[in-house]
N, C-alpha and C positions, 0 to 999 in steps of 0.2 A: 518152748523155752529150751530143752532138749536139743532140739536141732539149731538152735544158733547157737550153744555150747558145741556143739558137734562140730557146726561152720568155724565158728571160731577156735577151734582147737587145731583143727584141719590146716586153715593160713596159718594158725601160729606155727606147726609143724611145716609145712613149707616153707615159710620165712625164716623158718632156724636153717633146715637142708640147704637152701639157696645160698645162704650166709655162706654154712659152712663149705660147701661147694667152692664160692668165690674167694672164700679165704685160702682153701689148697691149690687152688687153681693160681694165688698171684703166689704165692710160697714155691710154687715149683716152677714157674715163668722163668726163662732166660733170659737174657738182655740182650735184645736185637739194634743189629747195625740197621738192618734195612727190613720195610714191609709192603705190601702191598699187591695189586696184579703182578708188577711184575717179578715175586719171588711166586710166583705158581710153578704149576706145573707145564711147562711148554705143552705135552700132548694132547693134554684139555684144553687148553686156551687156544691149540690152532685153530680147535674146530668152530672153537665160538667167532674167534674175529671175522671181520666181512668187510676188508677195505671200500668195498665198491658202495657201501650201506653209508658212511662217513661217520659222525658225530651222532647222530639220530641214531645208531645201534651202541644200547650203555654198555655192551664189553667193549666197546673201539673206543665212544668217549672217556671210561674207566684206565684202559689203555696204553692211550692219549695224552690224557693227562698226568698220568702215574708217569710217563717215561719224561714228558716236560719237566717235571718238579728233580725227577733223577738225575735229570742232562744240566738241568739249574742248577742243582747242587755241585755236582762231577764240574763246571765251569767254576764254579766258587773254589773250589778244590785247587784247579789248575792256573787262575790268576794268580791266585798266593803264593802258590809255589812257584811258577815259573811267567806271569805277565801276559799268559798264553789261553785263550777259549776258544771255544768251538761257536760259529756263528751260527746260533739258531733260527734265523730266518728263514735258511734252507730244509728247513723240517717240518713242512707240513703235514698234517693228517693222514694222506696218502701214502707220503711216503715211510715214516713212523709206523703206519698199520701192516702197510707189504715187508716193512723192515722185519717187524715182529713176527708174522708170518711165516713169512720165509725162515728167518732161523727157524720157530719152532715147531715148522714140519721137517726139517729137516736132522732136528734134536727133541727129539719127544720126550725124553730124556733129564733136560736139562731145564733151566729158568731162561724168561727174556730177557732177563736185563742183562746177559750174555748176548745177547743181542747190540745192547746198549752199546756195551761195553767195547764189543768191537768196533761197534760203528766212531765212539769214541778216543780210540787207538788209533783206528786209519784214519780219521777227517783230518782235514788241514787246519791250521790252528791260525787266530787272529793276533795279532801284537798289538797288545793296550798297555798304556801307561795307567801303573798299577802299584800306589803304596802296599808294599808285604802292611800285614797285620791290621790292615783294614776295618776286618772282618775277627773281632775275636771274642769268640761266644763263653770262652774260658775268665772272664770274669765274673 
């Protein structure tokens, strides 16, 4: 009897700490614009990618995918504003993964989606007919 008073005192004391843990924890949370692989740390992450591995290695599909969702967004962005994207079909796996890579051996430093972001600045942009306000999440 003893020892499941003991057991049960134990959870309940851990489930209070947890609680209170989780409750400081969302109390001192910022508010983020962006999350994911790619707000890492480039110097870590160079070493993990392995373009030549594809989708079948989960930091390249992790990636992969985190920079498609970003590039998705970053196009939403640039039809509103100016009727203008980036044509994703040229962005394959491979090239997406060397893209990452490469910036971030060469900025250990920094985040990939600096990566992104350049490739986003340079690439040539498509002209779509495109009503502004389309897209308005502010309702």
């Amino acid at each position: 009897m003893l020892e499941k008073l003991s057991r049960r005192a134990l959870a309940s004391g851990v489930a209070l700490l947890c609680t209170s843990l989780l409750g400081l924890a969302g109390a001192r949370a910022e508010p983020l614009l962006t999350q994911g692989i790619g707000t890492s740390n480039c110097g870590r992450l160079a070493a993990d990618l392995r373009p030549g591995e594809g989708l079948g290695n989960s930091v390249n599909l992790m990636a992969y995918s985190w920079a498609q969702g970003y590039i998705s967004a970053a196009n939403v962005s640039l039809v509103e504003a100016d009727s203008k994207h980036v044509d994703m079909s040229q962005l394959d796996e491979t090239k997406v993964l060397t893209m990452l890579q490469k910036y971030c051996k060469a900025n250990p430093d920094k985040q990939p989606l600096g990566a992104l972001n350049d490739f986003l600045r340079a690439a040539e942009k498509v002209h779509i007919k495109w009503d502004k306000g389309t897209v308005n999440w502010n309702q």
